[in-house]
N, C-alpha and C positions, 0 to 999 in steps of 0.2 A: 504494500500500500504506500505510495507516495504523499509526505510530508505535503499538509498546505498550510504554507504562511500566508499569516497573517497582515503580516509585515508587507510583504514582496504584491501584495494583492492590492494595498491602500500606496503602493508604493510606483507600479505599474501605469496609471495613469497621469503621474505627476512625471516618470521617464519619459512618456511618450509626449508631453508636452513640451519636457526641455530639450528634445532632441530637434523638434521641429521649430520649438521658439525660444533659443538659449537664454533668452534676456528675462525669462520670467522666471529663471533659476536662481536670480539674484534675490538676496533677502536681507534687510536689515535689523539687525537685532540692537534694542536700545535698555542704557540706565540711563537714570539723568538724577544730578545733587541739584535739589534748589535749597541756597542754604537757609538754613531757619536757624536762630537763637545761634547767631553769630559772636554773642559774647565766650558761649562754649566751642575751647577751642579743641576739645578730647572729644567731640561727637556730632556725625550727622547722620543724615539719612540718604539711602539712595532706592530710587524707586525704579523697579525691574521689569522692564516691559511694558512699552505706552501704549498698550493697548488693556492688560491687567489690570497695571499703577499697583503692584505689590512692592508696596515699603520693609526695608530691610534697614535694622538701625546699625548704624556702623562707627564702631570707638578706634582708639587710637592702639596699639602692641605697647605695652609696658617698657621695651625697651627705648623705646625713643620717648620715654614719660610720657605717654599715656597711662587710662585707667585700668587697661585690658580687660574693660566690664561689657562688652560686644563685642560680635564678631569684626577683625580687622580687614582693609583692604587683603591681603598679602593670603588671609584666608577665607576672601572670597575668590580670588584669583583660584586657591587650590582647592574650595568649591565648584566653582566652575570647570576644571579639569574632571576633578572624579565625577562630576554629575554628568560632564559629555561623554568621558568616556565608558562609564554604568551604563546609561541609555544607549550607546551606541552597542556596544555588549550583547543587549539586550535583543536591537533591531536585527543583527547579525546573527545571533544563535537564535532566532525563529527563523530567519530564511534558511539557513543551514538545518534547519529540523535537530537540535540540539532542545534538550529540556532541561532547563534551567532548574536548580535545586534552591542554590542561596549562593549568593554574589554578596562579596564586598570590596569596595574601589578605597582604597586612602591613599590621596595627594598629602603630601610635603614640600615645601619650602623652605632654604635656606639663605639667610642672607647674613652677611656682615654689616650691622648699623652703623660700624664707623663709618660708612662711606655717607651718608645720607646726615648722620650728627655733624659732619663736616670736621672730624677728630683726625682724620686719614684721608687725603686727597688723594690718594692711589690706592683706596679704597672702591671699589665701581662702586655706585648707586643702584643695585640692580639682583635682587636674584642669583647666588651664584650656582645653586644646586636645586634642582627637582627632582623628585623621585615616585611613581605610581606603585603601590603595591594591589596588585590583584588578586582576589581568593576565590575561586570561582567551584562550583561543587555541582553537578550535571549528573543525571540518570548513565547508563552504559553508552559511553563515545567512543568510536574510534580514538587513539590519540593523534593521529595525523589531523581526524578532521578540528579539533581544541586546536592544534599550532594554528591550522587553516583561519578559522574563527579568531582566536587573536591574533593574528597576520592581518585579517581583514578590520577588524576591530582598529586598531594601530592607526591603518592607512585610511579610515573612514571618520576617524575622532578629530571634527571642527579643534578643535580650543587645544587636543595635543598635536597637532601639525602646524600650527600656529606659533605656539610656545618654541616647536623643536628648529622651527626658522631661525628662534631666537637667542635658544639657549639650549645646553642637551639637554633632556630630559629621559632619566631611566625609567624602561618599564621592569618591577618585579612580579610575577605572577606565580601563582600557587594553586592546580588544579586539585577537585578532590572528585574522582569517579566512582560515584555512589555502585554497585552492584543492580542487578534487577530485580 
């Protein structure tokens, strides 16, 4: 009996449009800060998606004195990676006919705050380490078709093909193949 995704079904008609009309494959995804209660300089807000407007409050990391009483920039950034590439994960191992057990994605970032306290001018400003750890736990797979799936996973993840323009980022990954 042949696998039917899910995925590859709701997915089909949005191919066939951008083959014939590539320009409607462009999409733009938006945050926007408008600031409020500018006298606090440890927190704002940003709102995700204008068409949502789902506000996310957002504090300062400890190390640069902040309150670290919110989530900061630096782990929204590595929200954003595990949440693309979870979902992406996700979209892939239903086309692939993989059943998913229980997934977990953690992003990490590293940076040195000298650079940004302006303590060390040869210091970057920037991210110096990323790192994905994957744990992924699936009914009975081949193991080629898992490399396959995270192969495609990899090369299909918005936000880590992005990042890896920019900076390395490692993928760790941890299968666990449940028995039937």
């Amino acid at each position: 009996m042949r696998h039917q995704s899910e995925v590859l079904e709701r997915q089909k008609p949005l191919i066939t449009t951008y083959l014939m009309e590539p320009e409607k494959a462009w999409v733009t995804d938006v945050a926007i800060v408008k600031g409020q209660n500018l006298n606090d300089p440890f927190h704002t807000e940003v709102i995700a998606n204008d068409e949502l407007e789902t506000p996310i409050q957002i504090g300062v990391h400890r190390a640069v004195g902040g309150l670290h009483d919110a989530p900061n920039p630096g782990d929204m950034l590595c929200t954003a990676l595990a949440a693309c590439f979870e979902s992406t994960l996700r979209l892939v191992a239903n086309r692939l006919g993989i059943t998913l057990v229980e997934t977990e994605v953690k992003a990490t970032a590293e940076v040195d705050v000298r650079g940004t306290l302006m303590v060390d001018k040869s210091v970057p400003v920037a991210f110096q380490k990323m790192t994905l750890t994957v744990n992924v736990s699936c009914e009975q797979t081949a193991e080629q078709l898992l490399h396959t799936m995270l192969a495609a996973t990899e090369k299909s993840c918005i936000v880590l093909q992005t990042l890896k323009m920019a900076l390395p980022v490692r993928v760790k990954t941890n299968f666990a193949v449940l028995a039937a």
